[in-house]
C-alpha positions as a Markdown table, in Angstrom:
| # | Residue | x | y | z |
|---|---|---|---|---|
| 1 | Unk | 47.6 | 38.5 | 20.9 |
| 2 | Unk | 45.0 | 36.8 | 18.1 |
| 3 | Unk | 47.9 | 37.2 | 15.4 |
| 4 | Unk | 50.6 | 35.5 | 17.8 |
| 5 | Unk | 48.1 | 32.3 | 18.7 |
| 6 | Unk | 47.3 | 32.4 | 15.0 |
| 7 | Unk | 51.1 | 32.1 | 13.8 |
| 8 | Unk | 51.6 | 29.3 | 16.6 |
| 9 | Unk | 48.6 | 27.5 | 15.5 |
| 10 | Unk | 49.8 | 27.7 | 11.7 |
| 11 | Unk | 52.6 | 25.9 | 12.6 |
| 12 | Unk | 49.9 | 23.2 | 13.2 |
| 13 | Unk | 47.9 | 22.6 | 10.6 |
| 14 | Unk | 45.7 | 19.8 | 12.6 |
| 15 | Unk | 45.0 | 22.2 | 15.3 |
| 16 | Unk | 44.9 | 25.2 | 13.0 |
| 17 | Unk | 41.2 | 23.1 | 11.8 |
| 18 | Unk | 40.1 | 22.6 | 15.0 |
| 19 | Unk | 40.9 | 26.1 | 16.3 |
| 20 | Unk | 38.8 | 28.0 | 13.5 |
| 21 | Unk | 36.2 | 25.5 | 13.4 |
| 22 | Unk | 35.6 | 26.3 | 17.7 |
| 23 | Unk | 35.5 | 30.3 | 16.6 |
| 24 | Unk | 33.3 | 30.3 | 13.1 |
| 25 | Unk | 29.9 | 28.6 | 12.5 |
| 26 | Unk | 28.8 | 26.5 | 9.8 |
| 27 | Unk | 26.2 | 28.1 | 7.2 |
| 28 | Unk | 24.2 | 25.1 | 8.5 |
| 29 | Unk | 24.6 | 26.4 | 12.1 |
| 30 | Unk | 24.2 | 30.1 | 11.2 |
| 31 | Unk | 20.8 | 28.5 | 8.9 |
| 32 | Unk | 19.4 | 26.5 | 11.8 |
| 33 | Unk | 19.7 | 29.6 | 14.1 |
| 34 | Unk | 17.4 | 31.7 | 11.5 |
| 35 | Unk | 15.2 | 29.0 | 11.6 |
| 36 | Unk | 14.4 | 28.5 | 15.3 |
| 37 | Unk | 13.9 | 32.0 | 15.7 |
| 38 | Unk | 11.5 | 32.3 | 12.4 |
| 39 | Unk | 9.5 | 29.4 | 13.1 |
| 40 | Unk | 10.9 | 27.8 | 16.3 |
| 41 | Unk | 10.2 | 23.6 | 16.1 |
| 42 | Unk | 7.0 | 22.3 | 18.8 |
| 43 | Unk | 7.4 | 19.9 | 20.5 |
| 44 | Unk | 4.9 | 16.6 | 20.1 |
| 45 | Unk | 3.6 | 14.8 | 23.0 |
| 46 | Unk | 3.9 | 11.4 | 23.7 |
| 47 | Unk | 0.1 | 10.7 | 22.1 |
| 48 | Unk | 0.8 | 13.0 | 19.5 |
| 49 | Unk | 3.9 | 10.7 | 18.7 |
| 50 | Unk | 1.5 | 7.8 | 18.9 |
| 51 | Unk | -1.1 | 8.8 | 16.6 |
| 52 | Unk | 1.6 | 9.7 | 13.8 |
| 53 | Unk | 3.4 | 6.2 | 14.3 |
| 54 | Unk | -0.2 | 5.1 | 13.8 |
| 55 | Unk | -0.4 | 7.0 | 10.6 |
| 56 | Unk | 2.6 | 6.4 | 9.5 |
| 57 | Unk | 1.7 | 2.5 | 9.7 |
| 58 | Unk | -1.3 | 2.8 | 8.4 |
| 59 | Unk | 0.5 | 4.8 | 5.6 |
| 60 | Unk | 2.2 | 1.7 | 4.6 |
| 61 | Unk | -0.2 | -0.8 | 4.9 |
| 62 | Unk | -2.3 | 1.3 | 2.1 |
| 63 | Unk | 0.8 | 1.4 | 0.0 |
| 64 | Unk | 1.3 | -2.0 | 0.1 |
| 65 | Unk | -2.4 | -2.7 | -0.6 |
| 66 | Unk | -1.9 | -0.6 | -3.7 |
| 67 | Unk | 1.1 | -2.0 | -5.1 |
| 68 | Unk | -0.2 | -5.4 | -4.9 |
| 69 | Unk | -3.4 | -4.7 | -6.7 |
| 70 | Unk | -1.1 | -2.8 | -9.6 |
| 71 | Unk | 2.0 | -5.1 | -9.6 |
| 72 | Unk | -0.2 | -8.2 | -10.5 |
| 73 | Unk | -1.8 | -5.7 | -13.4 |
| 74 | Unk | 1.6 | -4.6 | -14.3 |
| 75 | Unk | 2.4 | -8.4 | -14.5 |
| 76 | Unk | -0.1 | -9.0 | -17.0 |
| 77 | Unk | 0.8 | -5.9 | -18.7 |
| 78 | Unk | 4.1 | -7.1 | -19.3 |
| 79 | Unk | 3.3 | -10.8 | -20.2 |
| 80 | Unk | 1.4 | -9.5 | -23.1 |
| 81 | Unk | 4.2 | -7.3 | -23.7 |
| 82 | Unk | 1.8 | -4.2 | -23.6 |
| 83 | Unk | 4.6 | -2.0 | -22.3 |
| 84 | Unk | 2.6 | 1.3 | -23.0 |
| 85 | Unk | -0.3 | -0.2 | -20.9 |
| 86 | Unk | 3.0 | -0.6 | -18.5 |
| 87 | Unk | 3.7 | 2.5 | -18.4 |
| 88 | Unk | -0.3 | 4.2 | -17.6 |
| 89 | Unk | -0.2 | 1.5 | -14.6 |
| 90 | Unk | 3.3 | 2.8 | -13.2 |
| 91 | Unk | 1.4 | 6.5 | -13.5 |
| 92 | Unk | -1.6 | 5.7 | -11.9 |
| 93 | Unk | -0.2 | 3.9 | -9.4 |
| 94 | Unk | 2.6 | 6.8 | -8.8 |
| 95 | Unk | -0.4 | 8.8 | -9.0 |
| 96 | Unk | -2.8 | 7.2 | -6.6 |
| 97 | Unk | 0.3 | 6.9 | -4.5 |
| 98 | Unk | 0.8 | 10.5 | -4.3 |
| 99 | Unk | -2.9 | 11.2 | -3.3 |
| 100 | Unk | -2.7 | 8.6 | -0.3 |
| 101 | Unk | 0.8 | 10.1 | 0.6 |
| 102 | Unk | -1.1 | 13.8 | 0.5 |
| 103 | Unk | -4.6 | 12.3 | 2.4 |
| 104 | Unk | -2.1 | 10.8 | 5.4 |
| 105 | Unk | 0.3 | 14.3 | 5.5 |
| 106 | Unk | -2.8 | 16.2 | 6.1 |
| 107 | Unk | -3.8 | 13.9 | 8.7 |
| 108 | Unk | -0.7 | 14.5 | 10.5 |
| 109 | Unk | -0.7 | 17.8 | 10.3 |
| 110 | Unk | -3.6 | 18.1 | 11.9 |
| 111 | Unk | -2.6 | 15.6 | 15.0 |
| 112 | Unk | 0.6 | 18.0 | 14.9 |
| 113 | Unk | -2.0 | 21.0 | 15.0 |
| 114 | Unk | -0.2 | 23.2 | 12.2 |
């Protein structure tokens, strides 16, 4: 019976996608399934929601706080055409970026409760 749908499908190339697709999975699929039943996904509550938006605004604010302070340094860097001084301000502040990034992913982690 599976080899007589499968020649009448063949005939239809469009359909024959569409049949094959409804029987097999997707690596992605057959990957999410391993995942939900290794480490199924929590669900946040509303105020847990709340206090990462929070976070997450807060995150930005600091971010922009620090670019500001290097950009006008960078600025000046580049004015004197000190572009190795330009380049130990765009580390630091990738740097100092990366620790605020880390301090505010710990924080919600910890709203999260993992």
């Amino acid at each position: 019976m599976w080899l007589e749908i499968s020649h009448q499908i063949s005939a239809f190339p469009s359909l024959e996608l569409s049949f094959y697709s409804l029987l097999m999975k997707s690596a992605y699929e057959l990957a999410m399934e391993r995942l939900s039943k290794d480490a199924p996904i929590e669900k946040l509550t509303d105020e847990q929601k709340k206090e990462i938006a929070e976070l997450n605004s807060q995150l930005q604010a600091k971010i922009a706080e620090l670019e500001i302070a290097f950009n006008g340094k960078i600025e000046a860097a580049r004015e004197q055409e000190d572009f190795n001084g330009v380049e130990i301000l765009q580390q630091e502040m990738a740097g100092e970026k990366s620790k605020i990034e880390a301090r505010f992913e710990d924080k919600k982690n910890a709203v999260r409760g993992t």
